[in-house]
VEXMAR-728429 format. One record per residue: residue number from 1; residue in one letter; x, y, z of N, C-alpha, C in turn. Coordinates in Angstrom, 2 decimals. Example, Ala and Ser with C-alpha at 12.3 -4.5 7.8 and 13.67 -1.06 7.14 Angstrom:
# residues 2
num,residuo,n.xx,n.yy,n.zz,ca.xx,ca.yy,ca.zz,c.xx,c.yy,c.zz
1,a,13.19,-5.69,7.80,12.30,-4.50,7.80,13.20,-3.30,7.80 $
2,s,12.85,-2.25,7.08,13.67,-1.06,7.14,12.90,0.03,7.87 $
This chain:
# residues 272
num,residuo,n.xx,n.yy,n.zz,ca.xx,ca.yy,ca.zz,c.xx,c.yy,c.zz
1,x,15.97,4.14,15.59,15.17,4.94,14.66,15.62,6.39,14.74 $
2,x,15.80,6.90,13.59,16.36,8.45,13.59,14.91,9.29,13.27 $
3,x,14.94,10.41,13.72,13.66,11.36,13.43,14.83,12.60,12.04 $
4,x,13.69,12.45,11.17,14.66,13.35,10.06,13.57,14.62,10.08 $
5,x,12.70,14.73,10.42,12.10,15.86,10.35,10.47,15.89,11.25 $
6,x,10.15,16.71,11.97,8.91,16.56,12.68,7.78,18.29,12.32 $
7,x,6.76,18.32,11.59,6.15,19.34,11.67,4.79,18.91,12.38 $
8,x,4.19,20.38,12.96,2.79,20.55,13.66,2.03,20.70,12.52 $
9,x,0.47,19.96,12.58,-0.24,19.55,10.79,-1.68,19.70,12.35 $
10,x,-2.83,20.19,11.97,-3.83,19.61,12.28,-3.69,19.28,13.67 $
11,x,-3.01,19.92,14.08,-3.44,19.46,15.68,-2.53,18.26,15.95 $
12,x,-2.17,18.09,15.15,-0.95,16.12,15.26,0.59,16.40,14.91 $
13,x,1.41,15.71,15.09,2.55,15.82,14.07,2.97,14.81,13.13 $
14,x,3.23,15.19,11.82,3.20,14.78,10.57,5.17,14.65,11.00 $
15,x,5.79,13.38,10.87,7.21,13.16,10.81,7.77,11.96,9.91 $
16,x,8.80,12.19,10.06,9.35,11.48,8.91,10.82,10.85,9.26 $
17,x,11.06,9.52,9.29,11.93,8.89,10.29,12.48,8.05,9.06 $
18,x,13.53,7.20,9.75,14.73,6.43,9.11,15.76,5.57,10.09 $
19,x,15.44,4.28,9.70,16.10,3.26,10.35,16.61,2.16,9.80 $
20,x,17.51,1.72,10.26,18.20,0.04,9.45,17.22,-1.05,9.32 $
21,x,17.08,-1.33,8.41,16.25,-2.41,8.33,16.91,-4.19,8.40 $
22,x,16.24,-4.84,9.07,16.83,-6.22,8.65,16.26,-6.90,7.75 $
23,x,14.99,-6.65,7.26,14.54,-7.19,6.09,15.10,-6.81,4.60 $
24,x,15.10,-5.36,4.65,16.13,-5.26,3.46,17.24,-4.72,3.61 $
25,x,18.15,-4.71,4.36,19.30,-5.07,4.70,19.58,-3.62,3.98 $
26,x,18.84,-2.15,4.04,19.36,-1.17,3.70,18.60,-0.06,4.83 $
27,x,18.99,1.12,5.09,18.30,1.99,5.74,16.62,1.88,4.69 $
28,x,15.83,2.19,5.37,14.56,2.63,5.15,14.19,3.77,5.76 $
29,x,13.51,4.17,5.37,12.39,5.93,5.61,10.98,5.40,5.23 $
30,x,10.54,6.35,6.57,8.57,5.88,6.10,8.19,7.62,6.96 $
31,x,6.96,8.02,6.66,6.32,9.01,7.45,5.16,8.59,8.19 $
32,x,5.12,9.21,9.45,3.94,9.00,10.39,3.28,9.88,10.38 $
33,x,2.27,10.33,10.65,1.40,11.12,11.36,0.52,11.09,12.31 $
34,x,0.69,11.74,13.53,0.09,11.09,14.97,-0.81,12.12,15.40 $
35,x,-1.96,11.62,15.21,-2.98,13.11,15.83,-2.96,13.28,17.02 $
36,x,-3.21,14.55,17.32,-3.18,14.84,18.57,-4.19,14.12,19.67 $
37,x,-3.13,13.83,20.93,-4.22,13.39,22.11,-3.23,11.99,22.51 $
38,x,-3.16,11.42,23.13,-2.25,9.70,23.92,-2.45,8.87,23.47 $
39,x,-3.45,8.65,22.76,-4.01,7.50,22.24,-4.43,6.27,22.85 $
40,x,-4.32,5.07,22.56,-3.58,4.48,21.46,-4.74,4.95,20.51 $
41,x,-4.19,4.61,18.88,-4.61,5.42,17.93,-4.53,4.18,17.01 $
42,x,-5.77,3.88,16.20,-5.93,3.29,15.25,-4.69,3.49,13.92 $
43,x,-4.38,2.89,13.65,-3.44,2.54,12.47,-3.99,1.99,10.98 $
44,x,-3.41,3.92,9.68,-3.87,3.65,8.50,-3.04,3.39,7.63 $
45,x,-2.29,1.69,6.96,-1.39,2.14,6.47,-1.79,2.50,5.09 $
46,x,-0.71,3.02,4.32,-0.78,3.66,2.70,0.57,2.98,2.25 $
47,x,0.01,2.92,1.34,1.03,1.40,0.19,1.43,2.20,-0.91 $
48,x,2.34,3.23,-1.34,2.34,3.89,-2.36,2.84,2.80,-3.68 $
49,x,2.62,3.82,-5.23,2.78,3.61,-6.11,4.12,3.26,-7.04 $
50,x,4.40,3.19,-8.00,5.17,2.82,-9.22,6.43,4.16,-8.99 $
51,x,7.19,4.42,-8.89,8.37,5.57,-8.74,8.52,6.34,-7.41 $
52,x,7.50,5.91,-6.45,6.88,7.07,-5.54,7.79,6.93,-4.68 $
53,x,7.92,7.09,-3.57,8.90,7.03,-2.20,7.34,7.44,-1.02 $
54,x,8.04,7.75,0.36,7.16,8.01,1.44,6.31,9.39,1.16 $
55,x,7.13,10.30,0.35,7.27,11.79,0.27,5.67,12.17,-0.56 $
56,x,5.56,11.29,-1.43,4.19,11.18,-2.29,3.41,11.64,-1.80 $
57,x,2.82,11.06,-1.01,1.57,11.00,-0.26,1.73,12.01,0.77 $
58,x,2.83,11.69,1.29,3.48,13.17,2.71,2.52,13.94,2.30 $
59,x,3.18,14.34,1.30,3.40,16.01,0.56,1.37,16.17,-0.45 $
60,x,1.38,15.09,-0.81,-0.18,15.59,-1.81,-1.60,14.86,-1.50 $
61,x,-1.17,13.83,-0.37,-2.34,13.28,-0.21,-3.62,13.91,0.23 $
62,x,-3.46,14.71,0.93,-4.10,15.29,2.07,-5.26,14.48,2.53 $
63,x,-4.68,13.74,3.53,-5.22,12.70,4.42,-5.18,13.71,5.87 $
64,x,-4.39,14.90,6.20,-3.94,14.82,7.66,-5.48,15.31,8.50 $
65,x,-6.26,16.13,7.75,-7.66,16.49,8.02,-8.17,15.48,8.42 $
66,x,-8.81,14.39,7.91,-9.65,13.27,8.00,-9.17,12.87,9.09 $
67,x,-7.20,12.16,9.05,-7.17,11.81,10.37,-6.88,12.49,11.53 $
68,x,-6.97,13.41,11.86,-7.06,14.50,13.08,-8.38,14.17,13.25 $
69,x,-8.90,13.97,12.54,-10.99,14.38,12.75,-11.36,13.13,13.53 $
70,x,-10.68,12.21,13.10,-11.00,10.19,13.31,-10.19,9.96,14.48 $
71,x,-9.21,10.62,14.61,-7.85,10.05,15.78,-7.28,8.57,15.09 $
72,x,-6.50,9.22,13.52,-6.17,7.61,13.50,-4.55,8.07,12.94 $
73,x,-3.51,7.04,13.27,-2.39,7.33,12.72,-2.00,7.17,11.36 $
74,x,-1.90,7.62,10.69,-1.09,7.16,9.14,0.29,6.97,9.13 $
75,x,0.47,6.15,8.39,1.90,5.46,8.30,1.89,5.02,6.14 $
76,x,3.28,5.58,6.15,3.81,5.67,4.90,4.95,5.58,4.79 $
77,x,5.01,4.10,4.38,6.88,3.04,4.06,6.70,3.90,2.62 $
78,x,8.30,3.43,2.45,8.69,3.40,1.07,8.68,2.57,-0.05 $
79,x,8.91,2.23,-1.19,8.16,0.74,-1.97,9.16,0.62,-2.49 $
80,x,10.58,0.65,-1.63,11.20,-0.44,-2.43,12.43,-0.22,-1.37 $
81,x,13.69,-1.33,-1.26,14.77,-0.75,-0.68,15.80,0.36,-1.64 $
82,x,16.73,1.03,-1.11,17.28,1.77,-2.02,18.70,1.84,-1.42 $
83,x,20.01,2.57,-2.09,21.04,2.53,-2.02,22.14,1.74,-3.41 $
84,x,23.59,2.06,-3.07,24.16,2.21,-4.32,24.33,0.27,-4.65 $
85,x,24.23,-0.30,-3.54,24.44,-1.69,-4.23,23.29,-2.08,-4.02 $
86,x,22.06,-1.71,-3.96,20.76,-1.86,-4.43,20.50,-2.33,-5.84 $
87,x,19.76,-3.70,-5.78,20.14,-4.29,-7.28,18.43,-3.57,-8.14 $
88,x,19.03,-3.12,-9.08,18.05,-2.02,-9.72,17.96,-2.26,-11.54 $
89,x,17.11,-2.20,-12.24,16.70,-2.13,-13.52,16.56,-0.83,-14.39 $
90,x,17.13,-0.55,-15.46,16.72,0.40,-16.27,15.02,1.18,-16.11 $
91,x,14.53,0.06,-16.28,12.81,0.29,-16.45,12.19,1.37,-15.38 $
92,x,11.36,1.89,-15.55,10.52,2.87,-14.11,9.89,1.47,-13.20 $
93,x,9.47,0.64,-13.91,8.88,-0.52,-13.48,8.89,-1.85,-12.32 $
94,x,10.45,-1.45,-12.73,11.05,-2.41,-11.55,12.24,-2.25,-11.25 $
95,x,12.40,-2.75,-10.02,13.79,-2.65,-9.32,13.40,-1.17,-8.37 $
96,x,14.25,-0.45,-7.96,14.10,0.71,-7.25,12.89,1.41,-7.12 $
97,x,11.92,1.92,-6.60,10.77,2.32,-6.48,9.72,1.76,-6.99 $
98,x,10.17,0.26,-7.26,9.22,-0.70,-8.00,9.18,-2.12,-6.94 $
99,x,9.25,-2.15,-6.27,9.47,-3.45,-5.52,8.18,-4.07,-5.46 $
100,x,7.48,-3.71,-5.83,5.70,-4.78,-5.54,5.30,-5.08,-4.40 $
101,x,5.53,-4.96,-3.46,5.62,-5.64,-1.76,5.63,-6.99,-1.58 $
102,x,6.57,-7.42,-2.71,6.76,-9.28,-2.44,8.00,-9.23,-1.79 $
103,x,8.15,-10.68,-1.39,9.72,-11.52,-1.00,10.64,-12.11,-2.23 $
104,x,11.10,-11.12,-2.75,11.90,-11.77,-4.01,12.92,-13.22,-3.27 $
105,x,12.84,-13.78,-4.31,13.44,-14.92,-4.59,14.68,-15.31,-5.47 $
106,x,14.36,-14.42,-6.76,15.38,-14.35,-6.99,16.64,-13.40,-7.16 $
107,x,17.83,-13.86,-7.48,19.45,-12.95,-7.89,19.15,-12.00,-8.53 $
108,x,19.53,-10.54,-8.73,20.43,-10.34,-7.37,19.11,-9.69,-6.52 $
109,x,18.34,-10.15,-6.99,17.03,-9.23,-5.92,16.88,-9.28,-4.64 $
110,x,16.66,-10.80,-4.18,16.45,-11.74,-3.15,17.48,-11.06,-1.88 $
111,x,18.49,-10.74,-2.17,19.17,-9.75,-1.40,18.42,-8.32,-0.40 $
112,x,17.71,-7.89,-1.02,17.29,-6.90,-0.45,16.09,-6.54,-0.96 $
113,x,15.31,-6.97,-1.51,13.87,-6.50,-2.07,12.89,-7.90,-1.07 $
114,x,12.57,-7.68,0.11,11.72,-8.72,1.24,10.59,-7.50,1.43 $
115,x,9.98,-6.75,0.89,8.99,-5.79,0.91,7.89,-6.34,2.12 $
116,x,7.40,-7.58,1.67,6.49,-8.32,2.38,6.72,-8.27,3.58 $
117,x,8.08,-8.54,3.82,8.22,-9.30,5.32,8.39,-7.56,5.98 $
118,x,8.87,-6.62,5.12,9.36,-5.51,6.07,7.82,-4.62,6.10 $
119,x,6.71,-4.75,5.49,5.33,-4.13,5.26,4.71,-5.02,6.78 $
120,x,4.62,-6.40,6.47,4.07,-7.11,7.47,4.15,-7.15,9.03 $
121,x,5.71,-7.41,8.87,6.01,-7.43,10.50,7.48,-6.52,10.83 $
122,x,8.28,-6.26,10.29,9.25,-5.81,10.36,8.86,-4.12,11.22 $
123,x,8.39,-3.25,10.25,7.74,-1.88,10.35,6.77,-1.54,11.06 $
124,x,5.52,-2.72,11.55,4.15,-2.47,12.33,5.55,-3.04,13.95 $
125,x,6.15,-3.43,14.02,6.81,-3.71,15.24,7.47,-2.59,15.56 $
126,x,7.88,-1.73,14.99,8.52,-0.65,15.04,7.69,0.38,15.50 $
127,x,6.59,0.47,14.93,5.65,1.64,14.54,4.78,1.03,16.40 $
128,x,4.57,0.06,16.42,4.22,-0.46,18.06,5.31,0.40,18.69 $
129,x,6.25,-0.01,18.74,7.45,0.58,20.06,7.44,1.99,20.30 $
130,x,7.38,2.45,19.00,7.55,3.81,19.06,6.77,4.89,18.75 $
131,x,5.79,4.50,18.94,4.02,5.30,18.69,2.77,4.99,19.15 $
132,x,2.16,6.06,19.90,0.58,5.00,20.55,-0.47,4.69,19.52 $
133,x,0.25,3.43,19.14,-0.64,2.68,18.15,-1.59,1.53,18.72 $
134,x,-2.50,1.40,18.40,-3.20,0.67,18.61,-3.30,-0.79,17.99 $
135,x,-2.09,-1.72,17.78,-2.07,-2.41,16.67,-3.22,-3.54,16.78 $
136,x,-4.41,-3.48,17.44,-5.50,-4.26,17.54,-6.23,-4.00,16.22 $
137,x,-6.30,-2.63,15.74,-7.23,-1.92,14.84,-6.12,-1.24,13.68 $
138,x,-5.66,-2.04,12.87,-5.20,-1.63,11.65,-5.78,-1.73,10.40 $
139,x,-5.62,-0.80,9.41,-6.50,-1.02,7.85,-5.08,-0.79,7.40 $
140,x,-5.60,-0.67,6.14,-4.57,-0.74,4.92,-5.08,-0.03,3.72 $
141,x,-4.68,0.82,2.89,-5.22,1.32,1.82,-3.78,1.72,0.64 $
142,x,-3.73,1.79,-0.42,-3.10,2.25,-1.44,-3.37,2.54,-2.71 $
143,x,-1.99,3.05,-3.37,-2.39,3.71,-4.62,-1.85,2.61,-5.78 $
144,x,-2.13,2.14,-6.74,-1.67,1.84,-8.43,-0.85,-0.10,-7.69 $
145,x,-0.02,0.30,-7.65,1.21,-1.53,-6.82,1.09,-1.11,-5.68 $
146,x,0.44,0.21,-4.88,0.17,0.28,-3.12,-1.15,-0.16,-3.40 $
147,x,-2.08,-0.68,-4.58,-3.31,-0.61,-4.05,-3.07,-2.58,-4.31 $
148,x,-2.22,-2.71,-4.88,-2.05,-4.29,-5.47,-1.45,-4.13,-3.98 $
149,x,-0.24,-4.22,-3.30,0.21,-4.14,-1.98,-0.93,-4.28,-0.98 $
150,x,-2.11,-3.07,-0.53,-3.05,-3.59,-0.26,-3.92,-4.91,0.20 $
151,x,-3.79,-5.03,-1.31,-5.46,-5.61,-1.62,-4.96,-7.32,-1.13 $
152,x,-3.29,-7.66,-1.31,-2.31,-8.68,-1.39,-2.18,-8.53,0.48 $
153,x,-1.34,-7.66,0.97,-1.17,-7.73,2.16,-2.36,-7.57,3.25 $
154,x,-3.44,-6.49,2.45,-4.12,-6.02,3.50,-5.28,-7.52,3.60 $
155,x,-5.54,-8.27,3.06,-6.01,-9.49,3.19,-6.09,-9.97,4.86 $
156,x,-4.78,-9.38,5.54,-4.45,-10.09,6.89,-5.18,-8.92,7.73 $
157,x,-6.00,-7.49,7.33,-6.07,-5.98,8.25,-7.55,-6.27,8.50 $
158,x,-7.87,-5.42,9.11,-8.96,-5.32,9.64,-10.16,-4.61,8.58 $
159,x,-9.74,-4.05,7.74,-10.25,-2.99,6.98,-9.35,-2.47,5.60 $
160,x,-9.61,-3.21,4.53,-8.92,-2.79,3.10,-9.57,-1.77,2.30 $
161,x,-8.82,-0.69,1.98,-9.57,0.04,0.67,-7.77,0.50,-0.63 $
162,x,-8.46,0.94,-1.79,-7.53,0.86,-2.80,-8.19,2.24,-3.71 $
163,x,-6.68,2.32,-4.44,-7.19,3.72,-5.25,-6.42,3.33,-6.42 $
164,x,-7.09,2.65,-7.72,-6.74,2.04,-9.17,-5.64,1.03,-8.69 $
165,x,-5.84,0.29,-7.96,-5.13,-1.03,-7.54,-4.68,-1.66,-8.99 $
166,x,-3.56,-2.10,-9.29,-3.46,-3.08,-10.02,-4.07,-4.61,-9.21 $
167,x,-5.23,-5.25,-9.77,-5.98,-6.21,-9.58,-5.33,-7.39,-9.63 $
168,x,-5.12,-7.40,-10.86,-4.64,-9.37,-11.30,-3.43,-9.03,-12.01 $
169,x,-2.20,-8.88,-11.22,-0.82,-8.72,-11.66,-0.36,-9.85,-12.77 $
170,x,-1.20,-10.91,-12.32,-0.73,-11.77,-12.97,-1.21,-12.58,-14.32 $
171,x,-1.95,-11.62,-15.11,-2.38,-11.31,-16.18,-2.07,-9.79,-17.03 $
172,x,-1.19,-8.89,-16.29,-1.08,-7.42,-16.90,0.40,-8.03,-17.03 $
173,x,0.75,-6.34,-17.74,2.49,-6.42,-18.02,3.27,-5.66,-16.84 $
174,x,2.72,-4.89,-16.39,3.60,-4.47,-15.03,3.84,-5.79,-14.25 $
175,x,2.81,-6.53,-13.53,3.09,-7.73,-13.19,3.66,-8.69,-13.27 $
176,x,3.83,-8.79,-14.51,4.20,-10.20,-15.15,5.88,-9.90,-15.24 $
177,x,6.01,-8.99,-15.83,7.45,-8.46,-15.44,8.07,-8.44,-14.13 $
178,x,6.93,-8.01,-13.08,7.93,-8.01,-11.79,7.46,-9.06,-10.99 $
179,x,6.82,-9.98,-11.42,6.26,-11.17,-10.43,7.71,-11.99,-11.30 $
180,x,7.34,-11.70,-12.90,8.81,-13.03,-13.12,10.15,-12.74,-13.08 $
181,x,10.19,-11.46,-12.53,11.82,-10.94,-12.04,11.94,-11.08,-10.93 $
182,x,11.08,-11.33,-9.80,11.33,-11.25,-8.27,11.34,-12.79,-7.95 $
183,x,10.02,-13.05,-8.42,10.05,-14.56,-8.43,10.19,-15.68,-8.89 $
184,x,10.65,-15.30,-10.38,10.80,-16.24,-11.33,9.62,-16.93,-11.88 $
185,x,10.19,-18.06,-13.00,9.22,-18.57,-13.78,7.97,-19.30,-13.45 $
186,x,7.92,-19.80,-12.05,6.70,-20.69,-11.88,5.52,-19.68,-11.15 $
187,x,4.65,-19.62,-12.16,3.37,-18.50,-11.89,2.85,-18.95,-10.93 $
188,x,3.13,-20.36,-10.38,1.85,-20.51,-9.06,2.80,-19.84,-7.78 $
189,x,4.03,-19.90,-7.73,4.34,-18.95,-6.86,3.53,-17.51,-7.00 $
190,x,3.63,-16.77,-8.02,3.05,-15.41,-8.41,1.16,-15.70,-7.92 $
191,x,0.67,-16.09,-7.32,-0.73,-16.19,-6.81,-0.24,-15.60,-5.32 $
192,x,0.31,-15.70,-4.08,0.58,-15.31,-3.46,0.51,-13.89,-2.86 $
193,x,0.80,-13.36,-4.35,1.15,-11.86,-4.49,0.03,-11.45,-6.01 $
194,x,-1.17,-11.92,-5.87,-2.65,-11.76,-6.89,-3.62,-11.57,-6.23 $
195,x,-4.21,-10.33,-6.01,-5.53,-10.19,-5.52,-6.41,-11.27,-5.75 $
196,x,-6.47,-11.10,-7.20,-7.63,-12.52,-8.02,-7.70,-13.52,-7.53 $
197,x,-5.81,-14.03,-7.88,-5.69,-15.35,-7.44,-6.00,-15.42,-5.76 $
198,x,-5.58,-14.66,-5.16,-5.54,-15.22,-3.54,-7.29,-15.27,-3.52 $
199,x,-7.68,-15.01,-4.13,-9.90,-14.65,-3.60,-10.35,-16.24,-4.30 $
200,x,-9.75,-16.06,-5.54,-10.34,-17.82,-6.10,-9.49,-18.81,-4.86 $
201,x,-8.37,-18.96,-4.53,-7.61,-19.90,-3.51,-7.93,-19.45,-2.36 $
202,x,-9.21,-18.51,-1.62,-10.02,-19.10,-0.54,-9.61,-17.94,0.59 $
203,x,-8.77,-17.03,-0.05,-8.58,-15.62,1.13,-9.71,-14.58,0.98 $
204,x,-10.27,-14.65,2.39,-11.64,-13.45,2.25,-11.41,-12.15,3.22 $
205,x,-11.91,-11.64,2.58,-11.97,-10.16,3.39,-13.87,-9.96,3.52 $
206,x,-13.84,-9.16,5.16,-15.32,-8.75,5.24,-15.78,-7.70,4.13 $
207,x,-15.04,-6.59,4.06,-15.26,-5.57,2.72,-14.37,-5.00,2.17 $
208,x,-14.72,-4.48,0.86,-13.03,-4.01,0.08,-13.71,-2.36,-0.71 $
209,x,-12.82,-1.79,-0.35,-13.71,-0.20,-1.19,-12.21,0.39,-2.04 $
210,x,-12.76,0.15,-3.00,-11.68,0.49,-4.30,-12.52,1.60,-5.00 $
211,x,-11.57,3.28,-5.92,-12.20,3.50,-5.92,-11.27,3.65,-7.70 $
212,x,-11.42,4.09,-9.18,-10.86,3.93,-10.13,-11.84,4.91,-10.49 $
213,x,-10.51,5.94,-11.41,-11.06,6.69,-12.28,-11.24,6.49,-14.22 $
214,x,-12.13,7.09,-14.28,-12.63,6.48,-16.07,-11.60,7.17,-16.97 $
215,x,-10.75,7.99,-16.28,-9.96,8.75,-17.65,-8.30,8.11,-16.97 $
216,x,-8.17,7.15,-16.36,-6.77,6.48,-15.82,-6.13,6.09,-17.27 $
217,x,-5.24,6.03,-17.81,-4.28,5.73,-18.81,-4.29,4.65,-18.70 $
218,x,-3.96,4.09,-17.41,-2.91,2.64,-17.07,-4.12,1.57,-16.92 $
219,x,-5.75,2.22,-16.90,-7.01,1.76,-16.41,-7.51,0.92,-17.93 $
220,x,-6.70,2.06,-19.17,-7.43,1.78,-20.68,-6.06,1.13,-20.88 $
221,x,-5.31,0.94,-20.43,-4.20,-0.17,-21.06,-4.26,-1.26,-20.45 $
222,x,-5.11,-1.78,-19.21,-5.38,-3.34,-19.04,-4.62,-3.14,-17.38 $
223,x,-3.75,-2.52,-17.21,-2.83,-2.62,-16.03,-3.69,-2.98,-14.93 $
224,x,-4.79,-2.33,-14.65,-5.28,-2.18,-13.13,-6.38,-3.21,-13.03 $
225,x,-7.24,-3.81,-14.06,-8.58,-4.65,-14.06,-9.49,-4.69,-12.79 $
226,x,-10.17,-3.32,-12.58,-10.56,-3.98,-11.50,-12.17,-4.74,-11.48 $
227,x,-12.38,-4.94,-13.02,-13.38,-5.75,-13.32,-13.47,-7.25,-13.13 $
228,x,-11.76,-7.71,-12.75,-11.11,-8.92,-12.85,-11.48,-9.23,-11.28 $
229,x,-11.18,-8.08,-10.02,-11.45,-7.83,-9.05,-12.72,-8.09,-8.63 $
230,x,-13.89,-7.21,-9.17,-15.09,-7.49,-8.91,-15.92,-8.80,-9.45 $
231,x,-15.15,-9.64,-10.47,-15.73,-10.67,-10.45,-15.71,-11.94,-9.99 $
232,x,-13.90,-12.08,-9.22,-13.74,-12.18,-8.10,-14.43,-12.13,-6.85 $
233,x,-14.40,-10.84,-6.64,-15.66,-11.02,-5.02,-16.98,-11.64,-5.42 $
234,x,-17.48,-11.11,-6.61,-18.83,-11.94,-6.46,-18.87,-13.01,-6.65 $
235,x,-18.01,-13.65,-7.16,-18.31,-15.27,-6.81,-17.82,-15.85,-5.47 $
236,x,-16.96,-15.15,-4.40,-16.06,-15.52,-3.24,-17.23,-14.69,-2.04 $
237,x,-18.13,-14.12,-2.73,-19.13,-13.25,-2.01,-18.99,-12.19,-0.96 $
238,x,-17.88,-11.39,-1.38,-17.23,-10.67,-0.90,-17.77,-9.19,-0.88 $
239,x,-18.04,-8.05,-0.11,-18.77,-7.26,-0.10,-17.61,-6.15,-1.08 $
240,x,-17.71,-5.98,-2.11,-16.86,-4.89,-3.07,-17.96,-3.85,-3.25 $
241,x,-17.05,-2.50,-2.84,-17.95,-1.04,-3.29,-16.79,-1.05,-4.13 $
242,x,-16.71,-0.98,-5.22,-15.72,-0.34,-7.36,-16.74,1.06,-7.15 $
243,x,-15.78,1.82,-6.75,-16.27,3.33,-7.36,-15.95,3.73,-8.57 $
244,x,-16.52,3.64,-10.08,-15.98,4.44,-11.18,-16.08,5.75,-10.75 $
245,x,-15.10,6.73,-10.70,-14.86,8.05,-10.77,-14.67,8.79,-12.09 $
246,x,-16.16,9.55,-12.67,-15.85,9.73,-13.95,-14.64,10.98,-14.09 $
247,x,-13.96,11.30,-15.26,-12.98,11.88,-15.38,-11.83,11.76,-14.96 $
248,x,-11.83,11.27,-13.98,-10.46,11.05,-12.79,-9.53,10.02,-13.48 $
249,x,-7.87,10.62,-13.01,-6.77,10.02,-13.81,-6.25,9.29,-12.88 $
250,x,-4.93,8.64,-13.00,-4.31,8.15,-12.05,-3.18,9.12,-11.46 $
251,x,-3.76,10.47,-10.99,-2.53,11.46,-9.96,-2.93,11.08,-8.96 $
252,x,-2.13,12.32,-8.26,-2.35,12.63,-6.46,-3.99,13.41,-6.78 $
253,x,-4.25,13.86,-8.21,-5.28,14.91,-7.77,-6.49,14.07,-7.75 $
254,x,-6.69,12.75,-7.97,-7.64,11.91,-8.07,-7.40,11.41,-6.45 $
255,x,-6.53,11.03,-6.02,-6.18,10.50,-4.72,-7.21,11.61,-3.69 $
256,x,-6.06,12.93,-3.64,-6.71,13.64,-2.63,-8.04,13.81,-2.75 $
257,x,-8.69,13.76,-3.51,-10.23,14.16,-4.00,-10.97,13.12,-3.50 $
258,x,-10.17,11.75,-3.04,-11.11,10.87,-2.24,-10.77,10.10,-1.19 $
259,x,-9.26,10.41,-0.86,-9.24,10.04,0.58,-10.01,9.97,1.32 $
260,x,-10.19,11.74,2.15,-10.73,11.62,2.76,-12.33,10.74,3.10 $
261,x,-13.04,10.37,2.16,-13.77,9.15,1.98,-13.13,7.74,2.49 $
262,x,-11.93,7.52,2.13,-11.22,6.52,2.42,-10.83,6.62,4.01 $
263,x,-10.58,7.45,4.72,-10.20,7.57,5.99,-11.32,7.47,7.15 $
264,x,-12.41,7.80,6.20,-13.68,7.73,7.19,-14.25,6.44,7.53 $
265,x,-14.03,5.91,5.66,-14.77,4.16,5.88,-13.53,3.42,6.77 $
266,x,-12.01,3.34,6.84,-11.88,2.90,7.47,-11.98,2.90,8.89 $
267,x,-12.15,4.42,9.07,-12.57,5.04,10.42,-13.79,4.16,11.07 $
268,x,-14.90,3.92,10.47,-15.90,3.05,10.45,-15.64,1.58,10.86 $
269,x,-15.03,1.10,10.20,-14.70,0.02,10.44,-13.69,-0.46,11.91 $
270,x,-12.79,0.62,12.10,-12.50,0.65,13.42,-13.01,1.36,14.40 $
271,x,-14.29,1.21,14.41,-15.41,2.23,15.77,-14.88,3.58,15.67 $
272,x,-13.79,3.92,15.34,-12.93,5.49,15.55,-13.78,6.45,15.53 $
């Protein structure tokens, strides 16, 4: 693991590292932030969005308050592999900063887009070796395909929350595009990687805190449903707080405005 940059934030240090990956078979970059004190330290990961990289959130989340206050680490991969024989699409959508956090399957993807396997176990093994993490007590939270990433991976965490999650990928057009480019034509593979679907096929979580703003673009074009979401838990009887946030779009300026909310409930949930 290489250290590419380390600053003092809050009493912690906020850094930003880079290592070979064997899951996607390209260097990767993610940022940590380790509050001050030995720890071990509860673990928050963040699942970023549609074009984003680690730097997103670095740079506008402002999470580092909350977790200095909680003693919890944040951790921020990148959402997709990258490099020049990185197999990539015209679209903003997919391919390069679009990876969805699945295991593509198919050509030429299947090569280097294993998001899943490098989110799951690849990166929390890393982030063990080389940080006092506590990997007993991990959550998971994200933004827009980090909150679909989430809501999909964090299924296995201790503590899920989401910020305009795309819900049911597999009814929108962002989805459907990159569930049938990664994975091809048979949609029951694409449940795997469906909030919806995984809650009707019997995956439960104790609670889920999503929070969506009323003036989101991508919210009035169908992308995110998280009505599809909440009707979901209530029949799987799942404890869902859906925050409508009136006015709020899908930026960083909707993000930062409720993290820190987000860092506390998961804080909660891990005694922190």
């Amino acid at each position: 693991m290489e250290t590419l940059s380390t600053n003092r934030a809050h009493g912690g240090t906020q850094g930003v590292y880079r290592h070979d990956s064997t899951a996607t078979n390209t260097p990767m970059t993610f940022s940590v932030f380790v509050p001050e004190g030995d720890g071990p330290f509860p673990v928050l990961w963040y699942l970023s969005g549609l074009t984003c990289t680690h730097a997103n959130v670095t740079e506008k989340g402002e999470f580092r308050a909350a977790c200095a206050e909680a003693g919890i680490i944040f951790v921020a991969p990148d959402t997709s592999p990258r490099g020049d024989d990185v197999a990539d699409d015209d679209g903003y959508d997919f391919g390069k900063g679009a990876g969805f956090y699945v295991d593509a399957t198919q050509a030429p993807f299947a090569k280097h887009y294993q998001m899943r396997t490098y989110i799951e176990d690849e990166l929390p093994a890393l982030i063990e070796k080389n940080f006092p993490a506590d990997m007993t007590r991990q959550g998971i939270t994200g933004h827009s395909m980090g909150g679909h990433g989430a809501l999909t991976i964090g299924l296995r965490f201790k503590s899920i929350s989401a910020f305009a999650p795309i819900c049911h990928p597999m009814d929108c057009p962002w989805g459907e595009k990159a569930l049938g480019g990664y994975l091809g034509d048979n949609r029951a593979a694409w449940r795997d990687y469906d909030a919806v679907a995984l809650i009707e096929d019997g995956a439960r979580a104790s609670a889920l805190l999503v929070d969506q703003g009323t003036d989101d673009q991508f919210y009035g074009e169908q992308q995110l449903m998280p009505e599809a979401l909440a009707k979901a838990c209530d029949a799987a009887g799942i404890d869902l707080t859906l925050r409508m946030q009136d006015g709020y779009d899908h930026s960083y300026y909707f993000i930062s405005t409720f993290m820190a909310d987000h860092v506390r409930w998961h804080a909660a949930a891990f005694g922190a």
